[in-house]
Structure formats: structure tokens, C-alpha cells
C-alpha positions in Angstrom: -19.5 -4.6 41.0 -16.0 -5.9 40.9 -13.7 -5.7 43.6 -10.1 -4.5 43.5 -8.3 -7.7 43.3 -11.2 -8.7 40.9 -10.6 -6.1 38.3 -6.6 -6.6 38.4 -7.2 -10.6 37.9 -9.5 -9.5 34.4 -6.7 -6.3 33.5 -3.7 -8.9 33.7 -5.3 -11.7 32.0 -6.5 -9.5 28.9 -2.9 -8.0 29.0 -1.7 -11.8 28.8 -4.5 -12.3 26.1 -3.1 -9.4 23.7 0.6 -10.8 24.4 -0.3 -14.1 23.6 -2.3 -13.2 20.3 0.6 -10.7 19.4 3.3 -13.4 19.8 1.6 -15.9 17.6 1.1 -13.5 15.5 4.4 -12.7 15.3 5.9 -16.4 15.0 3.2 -17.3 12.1 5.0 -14.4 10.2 8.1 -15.2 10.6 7.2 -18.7 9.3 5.5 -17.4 6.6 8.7 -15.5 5.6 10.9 -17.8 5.7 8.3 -20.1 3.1 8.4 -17.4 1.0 12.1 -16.4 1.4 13.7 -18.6 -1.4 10.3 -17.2 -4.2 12.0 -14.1 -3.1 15.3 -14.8 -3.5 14.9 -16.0 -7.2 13.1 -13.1 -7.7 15.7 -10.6 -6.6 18.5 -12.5 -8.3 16.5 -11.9 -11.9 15.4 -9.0 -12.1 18.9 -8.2 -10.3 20.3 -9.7 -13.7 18.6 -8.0 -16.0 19.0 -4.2 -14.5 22.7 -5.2 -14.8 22.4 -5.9 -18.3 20.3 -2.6 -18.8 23.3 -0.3 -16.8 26.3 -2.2 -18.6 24.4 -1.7 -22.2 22.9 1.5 -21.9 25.8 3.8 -19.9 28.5 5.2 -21.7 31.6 3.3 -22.1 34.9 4.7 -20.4 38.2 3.2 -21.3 40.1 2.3 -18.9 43.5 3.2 -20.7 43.1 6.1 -22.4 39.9 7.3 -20.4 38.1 8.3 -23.5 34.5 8.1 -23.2 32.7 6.1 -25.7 28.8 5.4 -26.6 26.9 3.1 -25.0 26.7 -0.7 -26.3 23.7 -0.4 -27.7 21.6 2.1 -28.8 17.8 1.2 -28.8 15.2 -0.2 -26.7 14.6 -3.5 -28.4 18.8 -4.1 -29.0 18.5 -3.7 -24.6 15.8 -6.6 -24.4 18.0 -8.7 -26.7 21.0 -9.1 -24.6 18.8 -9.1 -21.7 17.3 -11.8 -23.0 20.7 -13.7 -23.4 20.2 -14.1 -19.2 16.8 -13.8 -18.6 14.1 -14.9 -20.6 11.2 -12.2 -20.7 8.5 -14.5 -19.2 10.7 -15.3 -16.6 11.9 -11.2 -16.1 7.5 -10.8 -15.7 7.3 -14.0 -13.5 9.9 -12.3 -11.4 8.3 -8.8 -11.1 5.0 -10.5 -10.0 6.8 -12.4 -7.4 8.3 -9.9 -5.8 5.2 -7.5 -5.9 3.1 -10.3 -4.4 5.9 -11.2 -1.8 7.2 -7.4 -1.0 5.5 -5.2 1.6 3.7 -1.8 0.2 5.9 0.9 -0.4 6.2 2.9 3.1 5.5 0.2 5.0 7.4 -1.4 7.9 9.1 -3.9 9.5 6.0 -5.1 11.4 3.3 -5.1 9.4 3.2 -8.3 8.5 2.9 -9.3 12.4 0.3 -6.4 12.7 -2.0 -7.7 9.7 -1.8 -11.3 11.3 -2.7 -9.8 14.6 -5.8 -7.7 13.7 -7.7 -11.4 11.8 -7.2 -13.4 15.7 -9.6 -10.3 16.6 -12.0 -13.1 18.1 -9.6 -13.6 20.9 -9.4 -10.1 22.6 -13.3 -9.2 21.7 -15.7 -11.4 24.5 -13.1 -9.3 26.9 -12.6 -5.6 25.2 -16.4 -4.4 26.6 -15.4 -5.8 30.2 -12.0 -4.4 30.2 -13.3 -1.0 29.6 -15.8 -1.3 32.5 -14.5 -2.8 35.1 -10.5 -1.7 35.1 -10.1 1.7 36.5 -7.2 3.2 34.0 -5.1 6.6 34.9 -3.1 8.2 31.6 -0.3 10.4 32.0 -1.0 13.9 30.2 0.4 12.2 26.7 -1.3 9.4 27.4 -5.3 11.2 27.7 -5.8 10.8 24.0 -5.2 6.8 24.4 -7.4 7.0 27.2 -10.0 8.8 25.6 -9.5 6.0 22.9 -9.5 3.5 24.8 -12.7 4.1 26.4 -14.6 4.7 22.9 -13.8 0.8 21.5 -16.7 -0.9 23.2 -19.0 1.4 21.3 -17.5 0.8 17.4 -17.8 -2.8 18.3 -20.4 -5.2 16.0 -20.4 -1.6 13.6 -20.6 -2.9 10.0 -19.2 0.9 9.2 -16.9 3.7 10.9 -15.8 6.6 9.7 -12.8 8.0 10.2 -14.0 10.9 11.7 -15.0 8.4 15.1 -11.6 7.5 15.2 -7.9 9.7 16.8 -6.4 9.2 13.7 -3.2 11.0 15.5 -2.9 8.0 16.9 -2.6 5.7 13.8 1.5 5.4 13.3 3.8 3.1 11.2 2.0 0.2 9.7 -1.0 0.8 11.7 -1.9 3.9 9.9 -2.1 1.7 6.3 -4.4 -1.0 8.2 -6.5 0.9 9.5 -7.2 3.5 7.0 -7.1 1.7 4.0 -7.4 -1.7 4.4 -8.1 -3.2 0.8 -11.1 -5.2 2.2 -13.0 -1.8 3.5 -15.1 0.2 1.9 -14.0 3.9 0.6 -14.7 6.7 3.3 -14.4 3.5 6.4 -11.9 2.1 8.5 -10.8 -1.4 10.1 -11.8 -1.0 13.6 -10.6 -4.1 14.5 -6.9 -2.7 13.7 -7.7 0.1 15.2 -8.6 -1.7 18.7 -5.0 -3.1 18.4 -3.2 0.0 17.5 -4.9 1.7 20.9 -4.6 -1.7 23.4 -0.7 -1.5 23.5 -0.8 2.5 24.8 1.8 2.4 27.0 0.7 6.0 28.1 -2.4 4.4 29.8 -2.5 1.9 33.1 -4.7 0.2 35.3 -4.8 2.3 38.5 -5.2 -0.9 40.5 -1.7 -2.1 39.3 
């Protein structure tokens, strides 16, 4: 049995432990960004190009002067690819498009995925520590914060689990980025979940705290 002092030592360093992991996480990203920034850039500036061509070509023409309104420049699909051809070769246009969907978050995604995804594969460092946090720190929740307790407390058990469902989960508790991660993580099986996001989606509830603090 651990005393008092003894159980705030192993709450503050696992605290330190998570902030640790999460800021490396977060500083691999943004190097990872930045490498990937100029790809992007090129990218953006193409297909940029070519959606001009397409809006210039393919909109009606208004004269300025006499602000008649006057067809559009060209009037069929493969006319369009010629003169966007005349800036951007095609292969380059597809080399583009690929770029970017490689290099772009998912659609409804957020600002810290990224971070999050890097966070859930240094897993290794919170796990030797998650079963004795749970045991031997005596946490309080505020009435929001229950549901994160309750959440909290059921980790030790999906640890080592080669499948959970998401019916083991509080899937009310899965915002943002963390709701993508852990529910349908490309590398999981249909009808499972990522766990291991899901231990770092509940860690940070702020609702729940060490009573010894």
C-alpha cells in the first residue's frame, strides 16, 4: 500500500510523462511540416493555376465598356484542358493532386491531429505506468467530469486486447481529431477501435484530479 506522498510522487510523474510525450509529439510535427511545407506549396500553386484557367475559360465574358455579356472562351471540355495545358502540363496537374491529398489532413479534421496521431505510436511510454496510475492515485471528478472518471478507471482493463469494440468505450467522449483516431483508424479492423488513442483522448480530462493534489 502506497502512502500519500507516495501516490502524489507516481500521479505527478505520469502527468510529466504524458507532457513530455505530448510535447515531442508535438515538435516532431511541426518538423515534419515544415519538410513537407515547400511539396505543398508547389502543389497549391498548380493546381491553383489550372482552376484559374478553368474560371477565366469557362465563365461568361462581361465587357467592361459596354457591359454586354458575352460566351465563355471556350466551349468544350477538351478546348479547357488545352489552354490549361499551356500552364500546366497534365502529368504535372495529377502529380499535384496526389501531393496535396498525401500531404493534406482528412476532410473534417483539425489543427492537432497531426500531433495526436504522433502521440498515440510513443504509447510505450505512458503503458508500464497507466495500470499503477489507476491503482494507486485516488482521483475525485467534478459532476461533468464522472464520465472521464468512469473512463479512466476502465483503461487498465482494454490494455494487451488485440480487439475492442466500440461498445467498451464513452464514445461521448471522442471529440475533434480524436473521434477519427480512435474510431477509424485505417490500421483497425472494421467494428474495432484504437485503444491506445483512446487512453490519450481520456488521460488529459481536465474534469478529473488526484485527490492527494
Amino acid at each position: 500500500m502506497l502512502s500519500s506522498p507516495q501516490r502524489l510522487s507516481h500521479s505527478r510523474w505520469f502527468a510529466a510523462s504524458g507532457t513530455d510525450a505530448t510535447s515531442r509529439a508535438e515538435r516532431e510535427t511541426a518538423k515534419q511540416k515544415l519538410k513537407t511545407l515547400p511539396r505543398m506549396e508547389r502543389a497549391g500553386v498548380r493546381l491553383a493555376t489550372a482552376f484559374r484557367v478553368v474560371f477565366d475559360t469557362m465563365s461568361e465574358q462581361v465587357d467592361t465598356e459596354s457591359g454586354k455579356i458575352g460566351p465563355p472562351e471556350v466551349a468544350t471540355l477538351s478546348a479547357m484542358w488545352e489552354r490549361i495545358e499551356e500552364v500546366v502540363p497534365r502529368e504535372e496537374l495529377a502529380a499535384a493532386i496526389a501531393a496535396l491529398f498525401e500531404l493534406a489532413p482528412p476532410i473534417g479534421s483539425d489543427a492537432d491531429e497531426a500531433w495526436r496521431t504522433m502521440l498515440v505510436t510513443r504509447f510505450r511510454t505512458v503503458r508500464p505506468f497507466l495500470a499503477l496510475l489507476v491503482q494507486v492515485v485516488d482521483f475525485g471528478a467534478t459532476p461533468e467530469g464522472l464520465p472521464v472518471l468512469k473512463a479512466l478507471k476502465s483503461l487498465p482493463d482494454l490494455m494487451g486486447r488485440k480487439k475492442v469494440s466500440p461498445d467498451e468505450i464513452d464514445t461521448s467522449l471522442l471529440t475533434g481529431s480524436w473521434r477519427r483516431l480512435v474510431l477509424s483508424a485505417s490500421h483497425m479492423e472494421p467494428g474495432t477501435v484504437d485503444w491506445k488513442a483512446y487512453v490519450f483522448c481520456v488521460l488529459p480530462g481536465r474534469p478529473c484530479r488526484s485527490r492527494s493534489a
